[in-house]
C-alpha positions as CSV (number, residue, x, y, z in Angstrom):
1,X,0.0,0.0,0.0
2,X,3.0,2.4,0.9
3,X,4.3,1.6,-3.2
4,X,0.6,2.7,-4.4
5,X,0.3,5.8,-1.9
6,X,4.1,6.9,-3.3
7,X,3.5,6.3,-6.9
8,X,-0.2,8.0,-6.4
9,X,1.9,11.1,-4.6
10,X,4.6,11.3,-7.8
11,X,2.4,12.7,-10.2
12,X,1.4,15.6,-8.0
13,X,5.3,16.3,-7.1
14,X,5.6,16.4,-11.5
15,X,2.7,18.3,-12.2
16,X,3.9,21.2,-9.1
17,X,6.8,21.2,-11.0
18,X,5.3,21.9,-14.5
19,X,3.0,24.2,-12.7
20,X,6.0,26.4,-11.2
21,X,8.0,26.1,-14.9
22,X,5.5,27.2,-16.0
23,X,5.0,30.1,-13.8
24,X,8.7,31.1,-14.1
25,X,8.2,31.2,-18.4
26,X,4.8,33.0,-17.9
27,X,6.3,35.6,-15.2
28,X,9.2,36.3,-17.7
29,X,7.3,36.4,-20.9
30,X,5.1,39.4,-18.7
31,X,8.5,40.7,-17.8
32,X,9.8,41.1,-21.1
33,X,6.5,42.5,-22.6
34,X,6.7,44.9,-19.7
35,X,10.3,46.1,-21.4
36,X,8.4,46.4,-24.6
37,X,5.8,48.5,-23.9
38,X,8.0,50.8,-21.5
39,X,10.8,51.1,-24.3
40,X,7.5,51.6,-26.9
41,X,5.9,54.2,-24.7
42,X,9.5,56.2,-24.1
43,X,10.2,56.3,-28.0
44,X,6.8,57.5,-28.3
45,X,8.1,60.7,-25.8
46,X,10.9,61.4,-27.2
47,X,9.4,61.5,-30.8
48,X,6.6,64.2,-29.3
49,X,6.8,67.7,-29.4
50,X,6.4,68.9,-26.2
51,X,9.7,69.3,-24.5
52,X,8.3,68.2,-21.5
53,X,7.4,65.0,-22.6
54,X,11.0,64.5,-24.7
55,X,12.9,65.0,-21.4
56,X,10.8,62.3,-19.8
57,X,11.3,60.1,-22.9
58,X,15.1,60.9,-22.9
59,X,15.6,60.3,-19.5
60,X,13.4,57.0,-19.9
61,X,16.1,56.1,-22.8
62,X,18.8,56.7,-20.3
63,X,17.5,54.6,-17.9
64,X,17.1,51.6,-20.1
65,X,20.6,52.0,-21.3
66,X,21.6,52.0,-18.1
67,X,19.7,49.0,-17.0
68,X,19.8,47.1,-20.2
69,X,23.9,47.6,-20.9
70,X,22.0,49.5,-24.2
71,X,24.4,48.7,-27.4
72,X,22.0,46.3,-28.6
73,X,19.2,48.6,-28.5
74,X,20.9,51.7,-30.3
75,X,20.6,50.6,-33.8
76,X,17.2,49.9,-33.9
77,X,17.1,53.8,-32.2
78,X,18.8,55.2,-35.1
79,X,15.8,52.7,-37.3
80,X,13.2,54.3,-35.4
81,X,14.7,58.0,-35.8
82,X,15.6,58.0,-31.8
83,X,19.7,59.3,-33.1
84,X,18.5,61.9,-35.0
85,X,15.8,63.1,-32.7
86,X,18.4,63.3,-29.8
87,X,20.7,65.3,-32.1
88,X,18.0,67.9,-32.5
89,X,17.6,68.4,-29.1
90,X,21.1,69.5,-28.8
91,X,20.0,72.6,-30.7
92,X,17.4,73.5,-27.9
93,X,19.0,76.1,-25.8
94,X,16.2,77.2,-24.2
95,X,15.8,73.8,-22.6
96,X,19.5,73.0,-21.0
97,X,17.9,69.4,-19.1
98,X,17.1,68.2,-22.4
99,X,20.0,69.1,-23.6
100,X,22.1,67.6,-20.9
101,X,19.7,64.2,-21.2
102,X,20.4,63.8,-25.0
103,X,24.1,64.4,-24.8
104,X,24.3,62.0,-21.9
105,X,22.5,59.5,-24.2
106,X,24.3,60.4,-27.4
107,X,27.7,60.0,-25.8
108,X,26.5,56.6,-24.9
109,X,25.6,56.2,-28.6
110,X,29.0,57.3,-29.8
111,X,30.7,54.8,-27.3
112,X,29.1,52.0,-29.0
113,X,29.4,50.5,-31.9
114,X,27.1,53.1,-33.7
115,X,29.6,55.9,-33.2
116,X,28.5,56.9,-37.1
117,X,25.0,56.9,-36.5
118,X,25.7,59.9,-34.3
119,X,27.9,61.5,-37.2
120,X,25.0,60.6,-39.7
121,X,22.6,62.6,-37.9
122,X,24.9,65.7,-37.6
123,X,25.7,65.1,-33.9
124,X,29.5,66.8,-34.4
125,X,28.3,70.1,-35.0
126,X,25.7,70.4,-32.4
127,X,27.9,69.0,-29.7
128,X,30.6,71.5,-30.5
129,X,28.0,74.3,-30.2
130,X,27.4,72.6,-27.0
131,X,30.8,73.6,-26.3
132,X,29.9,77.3,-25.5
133,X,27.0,76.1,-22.9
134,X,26.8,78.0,-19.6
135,X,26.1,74.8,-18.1
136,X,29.3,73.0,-17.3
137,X,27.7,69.6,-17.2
138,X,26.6,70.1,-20.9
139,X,29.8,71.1,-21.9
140,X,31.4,68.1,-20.0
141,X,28.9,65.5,-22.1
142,X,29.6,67.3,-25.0
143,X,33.5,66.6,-24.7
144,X,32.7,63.1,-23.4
145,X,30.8,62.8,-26.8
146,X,33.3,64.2,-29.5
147,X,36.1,62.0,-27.3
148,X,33.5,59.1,-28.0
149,X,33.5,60.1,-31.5
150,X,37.3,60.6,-32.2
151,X,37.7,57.6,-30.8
152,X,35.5,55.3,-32.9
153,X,35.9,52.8,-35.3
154,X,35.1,54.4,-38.5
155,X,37.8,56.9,-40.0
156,X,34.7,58.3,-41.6
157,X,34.3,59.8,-37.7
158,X,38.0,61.0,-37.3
159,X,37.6,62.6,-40.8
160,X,34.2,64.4,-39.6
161,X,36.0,65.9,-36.4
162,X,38.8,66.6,-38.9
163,X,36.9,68.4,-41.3
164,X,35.2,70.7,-38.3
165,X,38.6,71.8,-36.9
166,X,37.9,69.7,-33.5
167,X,41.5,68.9,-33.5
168,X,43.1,72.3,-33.9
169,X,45.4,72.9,-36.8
């Protein structure tokens, strides 16, 4: 009777088993469409056109970079028009937190391997504008972004920084 009350007590043990695997693939699947729809709703910010909004959607980028490790996700920003959105708000001087978000993510950008997405979207000449800030932290990305830059892969980058004096003559 013990065999039969052990055997009977085995497929309960399998099936909590299944039921908790299955828990686990169901609480990450929610998980990652959590990510999705964050990452969805933050690109939606910082394509708006209240600045209000693109500083919370900027931010929002940051903090997924952050979290995330990011270099995976920055092509499919420069796809979704993300790169060249950022670069713009470099040229919003009436708006220096937004400024300071974007060049905090565009340096991250330009540390990746999509240093010439940045360069693409004419990020050399708004970060050397960025240059003049009042705002020393802007001007502090701003350097951390053009060293990002001159450092990159492409010779294509180098040859931008070149062509814009960056390196004195």
């Amino acid at each position: 009777m013990s065999s039969a009350s052990s055997s009977a007590s085995s497929p309960s043990v399998d099936s909590d088993a299944d039921l908790n695997l299955h828990d686990v693939v169901d609480s990450a699947a929610t998980e990652q469409d959590a990510k999705v729809a964050r990452l969805q709703q933050t690109i939606g910010l910082v394509l708006s056109d209240d600045n209000d909004s693109r500083l919370k959607g900027t931010v929002g980028i940051w903090e997924i970079v952050s979290a995330e490790g990011g270099s995976g996700l920055f092509h499919q920003f420069e796809q979704l028009g993300v790169v060249g959105r950022l670069v713009e708000f470099l040229e919003i001087d009436d708006s220096p937190n937004l400024q300071f978000a974007a060049a905090r993510v565009i340096s991250a950008i330009a540390s990746s391997e999509n240093t010439l997405a940045v360069v693409k979207h004419r990020g050399v000449p708004n970060l050397l504008k960025l240059l003049c800030s009042t705002f020393d932290p802007i001007c502090e990305k701003a350097v951390e972004a053009l060293g990002e830059i001159a450092r990159g892969d492409s010779p294509d980058c180098r040859e931008t920084l070149l062509s814009v004096g960056f390196f004195g003559n």
